[in-house]
Each structure stands twice: as structure tokens, then as C-alpha cells.
PALOLO-771699 format. One line per 4 residues: number of its first residue (from 1); their letters; for each residue x, y, z of C-alpha. Coordinates in Angstrom, 1 decimal, m for minus. Each point is the difference from the previous one (the first is absolute). Layout:
% residues N
NUM	a	X Y Z | ...
% end
This chain:
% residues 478
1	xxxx	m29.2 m30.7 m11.2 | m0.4 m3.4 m1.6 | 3.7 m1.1 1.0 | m1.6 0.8 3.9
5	xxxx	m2.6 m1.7 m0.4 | 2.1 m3.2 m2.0 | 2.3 0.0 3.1 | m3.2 0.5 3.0
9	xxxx	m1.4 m3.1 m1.8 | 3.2 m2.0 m0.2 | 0.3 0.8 4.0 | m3.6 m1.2 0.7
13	xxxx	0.6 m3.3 m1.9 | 3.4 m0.5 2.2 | m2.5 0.7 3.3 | m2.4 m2.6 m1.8
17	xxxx	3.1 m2.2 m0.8 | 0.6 0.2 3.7 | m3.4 0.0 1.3 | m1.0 m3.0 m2.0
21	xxxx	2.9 m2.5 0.3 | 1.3 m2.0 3.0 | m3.2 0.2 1.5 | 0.6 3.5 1.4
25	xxxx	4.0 m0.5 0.5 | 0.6 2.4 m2.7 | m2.0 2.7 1.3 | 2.2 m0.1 3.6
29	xxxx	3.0 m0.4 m1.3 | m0.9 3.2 m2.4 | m1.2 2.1 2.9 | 3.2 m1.1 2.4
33	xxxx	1.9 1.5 m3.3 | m2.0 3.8 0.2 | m0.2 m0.2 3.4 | 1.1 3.7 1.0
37	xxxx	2.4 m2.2 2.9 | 0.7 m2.8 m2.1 | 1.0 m2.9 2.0 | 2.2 1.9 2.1
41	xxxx	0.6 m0.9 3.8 | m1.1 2.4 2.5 | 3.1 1.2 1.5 | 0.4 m1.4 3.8
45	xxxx	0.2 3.0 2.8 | 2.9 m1.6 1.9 | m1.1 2.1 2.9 | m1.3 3.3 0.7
49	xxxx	2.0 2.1 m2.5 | 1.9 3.1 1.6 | m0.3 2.0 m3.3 | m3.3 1.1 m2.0
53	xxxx	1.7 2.2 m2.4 | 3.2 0.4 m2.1 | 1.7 3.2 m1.3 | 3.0 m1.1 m2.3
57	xxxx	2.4 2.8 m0.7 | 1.3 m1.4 m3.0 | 3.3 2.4 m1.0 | 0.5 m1.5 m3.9
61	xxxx	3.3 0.4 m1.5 | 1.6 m1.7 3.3 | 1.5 2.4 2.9 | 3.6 m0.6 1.0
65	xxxx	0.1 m2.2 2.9 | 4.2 1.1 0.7 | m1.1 3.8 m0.3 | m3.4 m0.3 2.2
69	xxxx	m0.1 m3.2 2.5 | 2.7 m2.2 0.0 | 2.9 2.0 2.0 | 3.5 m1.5 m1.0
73	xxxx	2.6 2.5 1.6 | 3.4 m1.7 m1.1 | m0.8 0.2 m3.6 | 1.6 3.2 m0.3
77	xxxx	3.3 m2.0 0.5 | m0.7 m1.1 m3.2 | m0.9 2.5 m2.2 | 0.6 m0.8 m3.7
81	xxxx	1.5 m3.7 0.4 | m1.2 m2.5 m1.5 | m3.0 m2.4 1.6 | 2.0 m3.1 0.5
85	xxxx	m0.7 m2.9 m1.8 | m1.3 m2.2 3.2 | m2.9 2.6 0.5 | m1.3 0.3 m3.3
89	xxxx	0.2 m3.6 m0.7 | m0.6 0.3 m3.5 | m3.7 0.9 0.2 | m2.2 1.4 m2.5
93	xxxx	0.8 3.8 m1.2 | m2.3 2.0 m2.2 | 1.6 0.9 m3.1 | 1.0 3.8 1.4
97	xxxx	2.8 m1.8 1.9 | 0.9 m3.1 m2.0 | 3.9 m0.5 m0.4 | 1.1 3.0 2.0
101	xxxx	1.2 0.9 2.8 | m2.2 m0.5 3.3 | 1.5 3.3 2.0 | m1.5 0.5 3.5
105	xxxx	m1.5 3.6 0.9 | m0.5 0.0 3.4 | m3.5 2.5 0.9 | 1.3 4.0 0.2
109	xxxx	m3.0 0.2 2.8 | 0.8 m0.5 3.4 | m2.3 m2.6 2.2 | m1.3 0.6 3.8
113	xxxx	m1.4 m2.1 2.7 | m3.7 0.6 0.8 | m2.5 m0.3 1.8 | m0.6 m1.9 3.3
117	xxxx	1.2 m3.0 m1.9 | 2.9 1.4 m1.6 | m1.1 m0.9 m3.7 | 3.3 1.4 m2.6
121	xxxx	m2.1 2.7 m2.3 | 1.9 2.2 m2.7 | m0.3 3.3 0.2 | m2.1 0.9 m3.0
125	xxxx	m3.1 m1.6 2.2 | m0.4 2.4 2.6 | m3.3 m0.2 0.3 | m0.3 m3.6 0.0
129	xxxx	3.0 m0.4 2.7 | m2.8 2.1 2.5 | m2.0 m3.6 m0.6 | 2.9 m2.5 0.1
133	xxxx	m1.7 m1.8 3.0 | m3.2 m0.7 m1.9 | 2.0 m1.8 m2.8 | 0.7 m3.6 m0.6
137	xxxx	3.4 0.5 m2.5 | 0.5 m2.6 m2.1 | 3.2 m0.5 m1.7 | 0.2 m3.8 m1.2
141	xxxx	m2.3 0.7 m3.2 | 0.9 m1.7 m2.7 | m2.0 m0.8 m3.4 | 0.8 m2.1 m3.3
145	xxxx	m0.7 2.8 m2.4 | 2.9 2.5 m0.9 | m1.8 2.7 m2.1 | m3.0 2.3 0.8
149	xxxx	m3.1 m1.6 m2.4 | 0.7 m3.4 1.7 | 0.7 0.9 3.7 | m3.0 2.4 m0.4
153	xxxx	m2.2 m2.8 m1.2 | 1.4 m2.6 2.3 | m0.2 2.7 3.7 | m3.6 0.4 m1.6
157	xxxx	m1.3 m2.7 m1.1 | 2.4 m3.0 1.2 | 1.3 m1.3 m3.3 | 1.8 1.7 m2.2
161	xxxx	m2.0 m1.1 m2.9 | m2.8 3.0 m0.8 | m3.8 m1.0 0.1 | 0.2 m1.5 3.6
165	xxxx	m2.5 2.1 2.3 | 1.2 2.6 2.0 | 0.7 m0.4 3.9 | m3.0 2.8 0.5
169	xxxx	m2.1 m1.9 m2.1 | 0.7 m3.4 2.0 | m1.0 1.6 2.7 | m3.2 1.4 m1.2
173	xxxx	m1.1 m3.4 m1.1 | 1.4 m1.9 3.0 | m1.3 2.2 2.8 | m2.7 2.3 m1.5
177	xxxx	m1.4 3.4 0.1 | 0.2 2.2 3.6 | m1.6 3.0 m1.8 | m3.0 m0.2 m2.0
181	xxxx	0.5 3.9 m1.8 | 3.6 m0.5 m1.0 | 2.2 m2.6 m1.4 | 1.8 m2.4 2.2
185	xxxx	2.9 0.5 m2.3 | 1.3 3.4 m1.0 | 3.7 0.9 m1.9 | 1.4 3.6 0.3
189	xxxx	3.3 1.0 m2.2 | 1.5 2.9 0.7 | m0.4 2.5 m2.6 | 3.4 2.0 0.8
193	xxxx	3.3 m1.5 0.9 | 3.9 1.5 0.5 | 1.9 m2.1 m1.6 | m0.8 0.4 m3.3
197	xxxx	2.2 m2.9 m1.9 | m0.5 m3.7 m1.2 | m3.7 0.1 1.4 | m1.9 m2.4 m1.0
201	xxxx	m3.5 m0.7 m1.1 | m2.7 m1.1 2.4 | m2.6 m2.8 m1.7 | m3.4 m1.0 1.2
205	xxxx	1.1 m3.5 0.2 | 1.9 0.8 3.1 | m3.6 0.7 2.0 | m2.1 m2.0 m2.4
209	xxxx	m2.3 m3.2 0.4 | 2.0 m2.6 m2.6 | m2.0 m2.8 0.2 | m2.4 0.8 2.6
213	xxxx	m3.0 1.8 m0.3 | 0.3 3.2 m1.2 | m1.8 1.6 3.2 | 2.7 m0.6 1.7
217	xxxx	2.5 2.6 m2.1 | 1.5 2.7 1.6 | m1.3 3.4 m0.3 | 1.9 2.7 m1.0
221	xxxx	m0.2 3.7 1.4 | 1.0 2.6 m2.9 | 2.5 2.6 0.6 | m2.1 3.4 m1.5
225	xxxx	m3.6 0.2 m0.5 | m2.2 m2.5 1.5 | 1.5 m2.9 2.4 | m1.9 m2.3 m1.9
229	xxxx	m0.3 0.2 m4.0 | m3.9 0.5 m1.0 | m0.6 0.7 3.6 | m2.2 3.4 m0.9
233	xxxx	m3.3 0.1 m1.4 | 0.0 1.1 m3.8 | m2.0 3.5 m0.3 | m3.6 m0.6 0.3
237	xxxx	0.3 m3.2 1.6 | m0.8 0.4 3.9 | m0.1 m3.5 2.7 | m3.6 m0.3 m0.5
241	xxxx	0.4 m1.1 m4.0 | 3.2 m1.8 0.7 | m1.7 m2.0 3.1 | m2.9 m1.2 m2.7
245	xxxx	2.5 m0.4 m2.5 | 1.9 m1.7 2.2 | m3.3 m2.4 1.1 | m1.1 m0.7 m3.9
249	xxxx	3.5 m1.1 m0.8 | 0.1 m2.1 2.8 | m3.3 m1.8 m1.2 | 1.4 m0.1 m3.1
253	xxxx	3.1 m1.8 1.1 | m1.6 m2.4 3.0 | m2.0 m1.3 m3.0 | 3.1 m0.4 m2.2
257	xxxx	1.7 m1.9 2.6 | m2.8 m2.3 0.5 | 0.3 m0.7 m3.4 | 3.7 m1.1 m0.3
261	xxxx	1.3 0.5 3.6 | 3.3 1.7 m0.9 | 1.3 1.3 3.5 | 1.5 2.7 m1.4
265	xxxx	m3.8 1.2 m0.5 | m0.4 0.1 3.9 | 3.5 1.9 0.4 | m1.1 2.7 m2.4
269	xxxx	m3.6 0.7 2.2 | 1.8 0.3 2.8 | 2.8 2.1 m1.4 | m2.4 2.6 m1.0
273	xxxx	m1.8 m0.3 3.1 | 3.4 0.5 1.9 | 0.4 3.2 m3.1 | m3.1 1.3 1.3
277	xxxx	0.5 m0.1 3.4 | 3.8 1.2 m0.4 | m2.2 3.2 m1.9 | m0.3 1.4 3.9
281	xxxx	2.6 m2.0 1.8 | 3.2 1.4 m2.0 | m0.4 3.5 m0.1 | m0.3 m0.3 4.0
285	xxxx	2.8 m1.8 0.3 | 2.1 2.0 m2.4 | m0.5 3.2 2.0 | 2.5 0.7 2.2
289	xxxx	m1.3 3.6 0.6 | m1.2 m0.9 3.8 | 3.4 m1.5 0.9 | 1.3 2.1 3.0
293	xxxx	3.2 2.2 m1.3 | 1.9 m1.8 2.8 | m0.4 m3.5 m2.0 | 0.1 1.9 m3.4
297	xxxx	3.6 1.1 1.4 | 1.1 m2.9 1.2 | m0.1 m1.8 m3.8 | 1.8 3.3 m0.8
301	xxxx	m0.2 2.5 m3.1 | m0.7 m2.7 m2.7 | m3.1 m0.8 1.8 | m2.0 2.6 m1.7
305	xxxx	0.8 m1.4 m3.5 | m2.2 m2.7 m1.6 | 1.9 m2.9 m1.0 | 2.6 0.6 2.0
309	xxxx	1.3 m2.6 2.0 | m0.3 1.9 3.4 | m4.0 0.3 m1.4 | 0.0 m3.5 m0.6
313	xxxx	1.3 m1.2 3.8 | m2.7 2.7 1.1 | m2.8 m1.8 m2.1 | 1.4 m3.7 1.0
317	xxxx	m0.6 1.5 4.0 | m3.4 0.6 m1.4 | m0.7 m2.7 m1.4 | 0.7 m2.1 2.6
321	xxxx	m2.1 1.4 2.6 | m2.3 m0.9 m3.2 | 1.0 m3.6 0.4 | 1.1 m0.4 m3.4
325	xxxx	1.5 m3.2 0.3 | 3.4 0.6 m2.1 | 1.4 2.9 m0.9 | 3.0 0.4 m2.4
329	xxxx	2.7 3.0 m0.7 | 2.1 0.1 m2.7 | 2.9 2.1 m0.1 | 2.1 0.2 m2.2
333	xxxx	3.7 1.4 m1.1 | 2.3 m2.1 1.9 | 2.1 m1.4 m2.6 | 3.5 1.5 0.1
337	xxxx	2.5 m0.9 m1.7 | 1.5 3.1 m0.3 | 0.1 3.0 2.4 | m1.2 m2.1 2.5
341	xxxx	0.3 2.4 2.6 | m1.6 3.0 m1.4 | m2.9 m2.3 m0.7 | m0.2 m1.4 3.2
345	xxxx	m0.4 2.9 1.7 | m3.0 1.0 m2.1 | m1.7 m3.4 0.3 | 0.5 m0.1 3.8
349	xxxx	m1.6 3.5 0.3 | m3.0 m0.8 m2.1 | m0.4 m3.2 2.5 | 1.6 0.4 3.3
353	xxxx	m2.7 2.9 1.2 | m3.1 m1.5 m0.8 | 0.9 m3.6 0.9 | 0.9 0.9 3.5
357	xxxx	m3.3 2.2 0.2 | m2.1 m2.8 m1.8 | 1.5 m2.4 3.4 | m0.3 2.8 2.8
361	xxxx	m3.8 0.6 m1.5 | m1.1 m3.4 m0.2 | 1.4 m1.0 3.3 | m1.6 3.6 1.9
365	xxxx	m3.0 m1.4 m1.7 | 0.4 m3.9 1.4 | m0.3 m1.0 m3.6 | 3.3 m1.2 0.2
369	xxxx	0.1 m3.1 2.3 | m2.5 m1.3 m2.8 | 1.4 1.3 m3.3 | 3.5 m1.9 m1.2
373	xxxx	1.9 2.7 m1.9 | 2.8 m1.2 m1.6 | 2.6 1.9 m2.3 | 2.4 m1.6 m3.0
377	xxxx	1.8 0.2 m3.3 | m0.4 m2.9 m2.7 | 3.8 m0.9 1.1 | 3.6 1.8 1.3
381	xxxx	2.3 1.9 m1.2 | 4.0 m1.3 m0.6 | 2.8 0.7 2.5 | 2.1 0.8 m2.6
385	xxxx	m1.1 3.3 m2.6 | m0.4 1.1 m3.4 | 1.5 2.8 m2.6 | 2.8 2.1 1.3
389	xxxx	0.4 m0.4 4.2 | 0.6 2.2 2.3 | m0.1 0.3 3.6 | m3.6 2.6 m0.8
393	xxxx	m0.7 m1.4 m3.5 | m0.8 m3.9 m0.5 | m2.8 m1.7 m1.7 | m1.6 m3.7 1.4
397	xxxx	m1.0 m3.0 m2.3 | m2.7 m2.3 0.6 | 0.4 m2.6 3.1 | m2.4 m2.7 0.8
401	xxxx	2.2 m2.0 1.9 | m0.8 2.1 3.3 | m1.8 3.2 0.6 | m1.9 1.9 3.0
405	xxxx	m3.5 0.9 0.5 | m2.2 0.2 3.1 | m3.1 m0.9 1.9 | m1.9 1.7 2.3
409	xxxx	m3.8 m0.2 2.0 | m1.8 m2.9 m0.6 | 1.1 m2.2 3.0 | 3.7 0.2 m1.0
413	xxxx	2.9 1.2 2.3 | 0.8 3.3 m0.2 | 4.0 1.5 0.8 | 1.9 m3.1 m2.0
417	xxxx	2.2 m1.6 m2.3 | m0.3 m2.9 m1.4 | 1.9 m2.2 m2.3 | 3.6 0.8 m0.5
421	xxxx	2.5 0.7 m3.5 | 3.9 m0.3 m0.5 | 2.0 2.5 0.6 | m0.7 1.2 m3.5
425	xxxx	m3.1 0.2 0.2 | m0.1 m2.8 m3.0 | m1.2 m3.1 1.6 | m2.5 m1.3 2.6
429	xxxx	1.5 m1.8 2.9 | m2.7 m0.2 2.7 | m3.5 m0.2 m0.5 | m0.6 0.0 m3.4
433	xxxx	m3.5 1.4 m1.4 | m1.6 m0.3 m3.2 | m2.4 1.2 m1.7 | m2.3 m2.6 0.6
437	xxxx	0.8 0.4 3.8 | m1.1 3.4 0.4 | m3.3 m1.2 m2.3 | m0.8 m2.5 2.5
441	xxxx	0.8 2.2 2.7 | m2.6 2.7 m1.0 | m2.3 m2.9 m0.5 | 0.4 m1.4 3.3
445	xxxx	m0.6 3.3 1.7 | m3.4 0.2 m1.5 | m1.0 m3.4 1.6 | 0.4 m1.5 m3.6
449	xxxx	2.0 m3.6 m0.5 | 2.5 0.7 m3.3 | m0.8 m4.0 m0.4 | m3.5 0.5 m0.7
453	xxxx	m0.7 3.3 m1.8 | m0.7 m1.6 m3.2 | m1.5 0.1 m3.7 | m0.6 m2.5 m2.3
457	xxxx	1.6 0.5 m3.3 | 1.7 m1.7 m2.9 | 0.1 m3.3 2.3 | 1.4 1.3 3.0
461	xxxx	m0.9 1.5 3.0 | 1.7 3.2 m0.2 | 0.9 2.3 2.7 | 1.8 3.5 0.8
465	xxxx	3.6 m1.9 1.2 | m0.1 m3.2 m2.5 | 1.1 m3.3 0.5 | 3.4 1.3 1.5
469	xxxx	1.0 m0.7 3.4 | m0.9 3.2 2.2 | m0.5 0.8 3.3 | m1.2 2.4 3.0
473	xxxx	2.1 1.8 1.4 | m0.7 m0.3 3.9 | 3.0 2.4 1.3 | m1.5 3.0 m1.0
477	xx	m3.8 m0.7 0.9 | m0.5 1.3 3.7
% end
């Protein structure tokens, strides 16, 4: 108790430091420092934006771009020979594949036109080929990062270094709340995933805050019990003693902050305000008991099990006729190096179902001409494979040289390809798009100017795609 009370009296003789010298300069330059905005720019709404809302279906562990998107039908020519020299150029392996030999393994899966507009789909997306027309395919993807804990980070949070805040949590700050019952940011893994091997860990830092106020964190939905931890009342407590708890506290706290003005005071009223609220709001949302059986079938069988990531394309429908501003899935299981095939085909059934359905429902709705729902891997998968090949068996190593993902609602151009590989599938040769692209991209759609979403902090003005060059990428907006 007397080290508190040391350490509340050391702060109050900074404040009287502040207050006292300078003639009041000391006092504003302290406040601009707890400000709960900082001296952050408001972010500049280019226009009216075409998106309010964001569902990112974030498949961790990276998805083969040769097996799922990017149709290359002479490889088979080349089965087992050698990926010539002037393709792989000499550029960075992981250590799987270092000094051996780069074999190719063409796809076992066959590819088909569809669509109005022709898009190539593989034939473990069924589903999702029923939808081509509504996607914007993207195959020029490329990132720096060539394993999962940095191209997580960096797809994330644009840099590859950890503590940087989250794209969800730029957002929150940058644009604000459209829902005052549930957070504007909420993160859903998947609880249950088929392919079973090299999966790696998920970490709060990927949806977190960094250095921005904590309020601005992602929230994240459990997988069993309740969505949110702590979200039941303890026995004997009922909302009428938490809602007087909840005002004493608050007292308690709005004095405290007068007292030394730490922002992080205010963030934690309204966080338990928001826990309050979210006491009534959650439990609604969560029940997926009054969904017709025609929608419940259309997410298919996995639907009825929490955590699943059918439930969690279900609950991201709901939450965006919720307006909660971003809304992120994580599924994971996709990195095969080994038995890639076997592996796939689990993966693509735990996906290809309720992704379509999550599409088809948003758009029967009209929630999707405003919500930007956007599906990717941390990077690509190699032409060439892993462990003992075979025309069925064949493993894939990292590749962040190129990879596929797409785009879809949100004011962009649905039934399309852009960007363009080699032959291989190895190397970008039209249209490039980083990383930082797509960032800016998502930020455009919401009105916001990359250039000017900003936070003050270890002497720069820091933002969601760096210093880097970046850009917009017009083609695919309509």
C-alpha cells in the first residue's frame, strides 16, 4: 500500500512539474501525450466509401495457390523435372528445401471454366465455383515474409515486426464504432480443422491494439462455453448489482482519471460499459436457433457445431447485419508439406460450403454491396513439392514470391482475374500486389486515405502500410 501511494505521489508531482513550468506548456504537451487519440490525424474520407464493413477470411498456414486458383495445365508435361534455374532465380528457400532438388508437381485436381465470366476454379471448390461471378481473383500476391509467424504478423498488422496494431484495430480507431452493444472489432478461430499437421499457434497480437489504445483490441469469441470469457453473471449476482457495481466503479475510476489522466482509465469505463451491454447483446447474437433450416442448410452440417468454421461464417452474416465494423476468421490447417492432397481436400470442405453460403446470404440480404469480404493465406505454396512425389502424393513449401486470394462485395468487380504468374506459378509478371496494396485497398474502400490514418509514436507518424511505397488498386474497384 505505501509503494501505491509513493508512486500516486511521484505522478502528482510530474502533473505539478507540468502544471507549474513553462507557464502552462508542460501541462499541454502532457495532455497531447494521454490524449486517448494522441496527435493522430483524422483519416481523410476520399469520397463516399462503398464499404462499411470487412469480413477477412484469413486461412493461416497458407493454401496452395497451384492446387486451388492458379490453373497451369502444361505443367503436367513436366512432372518431376527440375525448376530451371532462370525461374527460380536464386531466391530465398526455407530451410525444408535448401540444396535439393526443386522437382515440379503439377496439381492431381483438374480446373474448369465458370461462371458467366469464365473464372478457372479447381475442383475441390464446388461450392464456391456456384459464386465465381461475385469474385475478384487475385493472383499477383506477393509478400516479403517466407514463414507463417512473420507473414501472419505482416497480412495482420502490416510489418512483420510484432506489437504493431492490428488492421481491425486501425480501423476501430480510424473510423469508429457503428454499434453501440457490441464491439466494432471481433476475431473468430475455428475450433476444428481437417488437416491436422504443422498448425500453428494463433496469438492475440495478430487482433491486438500495439500501441494504440487498448479499446481498440480485437475481441475474441470462445469456441465452448460462453462467446465471451466472464460474460455470465457469477451465482447470486443478477444485472441490477452489476449495473450499481458497474456505476460505483465508474465514480471511482472518473475520479482516478481526474487525478492523473491516464487514458487507459477512460478505455477501461467504457470496456466494462461495452461488457455490460454485451451481457444482453451476445447471447442474442450467438443464437442461431431462429435461423430458417433453409439457411442452416445452406452452411451445411458443420453449422450446428460451435466453433466450427461454418458456425463462424454463420455468426460473421450476423454480425454484420449487426454492423460490427470488422470481423475476422481464422482458419487454420493449411500447411502441407506432406500429403498435400489428402489435406487439401479436408481444408477445402471445412471452407468451400460455408464461404459460398456466407456470399449468397449476405448478397440475398443486400449486405453485400457494402461489406468487402476478402479471403487469403499469409503467402503461396511452391510449384515444385516435398517428401517422396508422386503423381497423388506431393507436399508444398512456403512461397511468398506469388500467391492467390480473392475479393469480393464492397464495390469491387466481381467474375475476374487479376494479376498474372509464370508458367510455374513462381513469379509475378503482371500486376504485381503486395501486401501493402491490398492494405490500402481495404482502406480506400472504407473512404479512408492509407496516407493519413496515423498515430504518433516513437517519433513517427505511424500507420497500417508504413513508409513503403503502396498503392490502390483501381482495376478491381467498380
Amino acid at each position: 500500500m505505501t509503494d501505491q501511494l509513493t508512486g500516486h505521489a511521484d505522478i502528482q508531482s510530474r502533473r505539478s512539474f507540468l502544471l507549474n513550468s513553462g507557464m502552462g506548456l508542460g501541462a499541454t504537451a502532457f495532455s497531447s501525450l494521454v490524449s486517448s487519440r494522441g496527435l493522430a490525424a483524422e483519416p481523410v474520407l476520399q469520397s463516399k466509401p462503398s464499404a462499411k464493413r470487412i469480413i477477412f477470411l484469413f486461412m493461416a498456414g497458407a493454401p496452395s495457390q497451384v492446387d486451388l486458383f492458379d490453373y497451369k495445365p502444361d505443367l503436367h508435361k513436366l512432372f518431376k523435372t527440375e525448376l530451371p534455374k532462370s525461374v527460380s532465380k536464386g531466391q530465398r528457400v526455407t530451410t525444408m528445401t535448401r540444396g535439393r532438388q526443386q522437382l515440379i508437381a503439377p496439381t492431381m485436381f483438374n480446373f474448369a471454366r465458370q461462371g458467366k465470366s469464365g473464372i478457372w476454379m479447381s475442383e475441390l471448390l464446388p461450392h464456391l465455383s456456384a459464386v465465381a461471378d461475385e469474385l475478384c481473383l487475385i493472383h499477383s500476391f506477393n509478400t516479403n515474409a517466407i514463414n507463417h509467424d512473420p507473414g501472419k504478423t505482416s497480412f495482420c498488422t502490416g510489418s512483420e515486426i510484432p506489437g504493431k496494431p492490428s488492421m481491425g484495430a486501425w480501423l476501430s480507431y480510424g473510423l469508429g464504432s457503428l454499434n453501440k452493444d457490441l464491439p466494432d472489432f471481433v476475431v473468430m478461430p475455428s475450433a476444428f480443422w481437417s488437416g491436422r499437421v504443422n498448425v500453428q499457434a494463433l496469438y492475440a497480437r495478430l487482433w491486438g491494439s500495439g500501441f494504440l489504445p487498448s479499446r481498440y483490441q480485437g475481441t475474441s469469441f470462445q469456441t465452448t462455453g460462453d462467446p465471451v470469457l466472464f460474460l455470465s453473471n457469477p451465482k447470486g449476482i443478477d444485472s441490477g448489482i452489476r449495473r450499481r457495481m458497474l456505476d460505483s466503479l465508474a465514480e471511482l475510476n472518473h475520479k482516478h482519471h481526474a487525478e492523473i489522466g491516464d487514458p487507459e482509465i477512460e478505455t477501461t469505463i467504457a470496456q466494462q460499459e461495452m461488457a455490460f451491454r454485451m451481457q444482453s447483446s451476445v447471447p442474442e447474437l450467438s443464437d442461431i436457433s431462429g435461423e430458417p433450416k433453409e439457411i442452416l442448410e445452406m452452411y451445411g452440417p458443420e453449422v450446428h457445431k460451435p466453433g466450427s468454421y461454418a458456425r463462424n461464417c454463420l455468426l460473421a452474416r450476423r454480425m454484420t447485419e449487426r454492423n460490427v465494423r470488422f470481423v475476422q476468421l481464422f482458419h487454420r490447417g493449411w500447411d502441407h508439406h506432406s500429403r498435400l492432397p489428402d489435406n487439401m481436400r479436408g481444408q477445402c470442405r471445412d471452407v468451400d460450403q460455408p464461404t459460398a453460403a456466407l456470399l449468397k446470404d449476405l448478397k440475398a440480404r443486400g449486405l453485400l454491396d457494402d461489406t468487402l469480404v476478402v479471403f487469403a493465406g499469409e503467402f503461396g505454396r511452391t510449384v515444385f513439392g516435398q517428401g517422396n512425389i508422386t503423381r497423388e502424393v506431393y507436399g508444398r513449401d512456403h512461397h511468398p514470391r506469388c500467391f492467390s486470394g480473392w475479393l469480393a462485395g464492397g464495390g469491387i468487380k466481381g467474375g475476374m482475374h487479376y494479376g498474372k504468374t509464370d508458367e510455374f506459378s513462381y513469379n509475378v509478371v503482371e500486376n504485381p500486389v503486395h501486401v501493402r496494396d491490398l492494405h490500402a485497398t481495404m482502406l480506400h474502400l472504407l473512404g479512408v486515405d492509407h496516407r493519413k490514418l496515423s498515430f504518433p509514436f516513437q517519433g513517427l507518424d505511424q500507420k497500417l502500410t508504413g513508409v513503403e511505397q503502396c498503392r490502390v488498386i483501381k482495376e478491381i474497384i467498380s
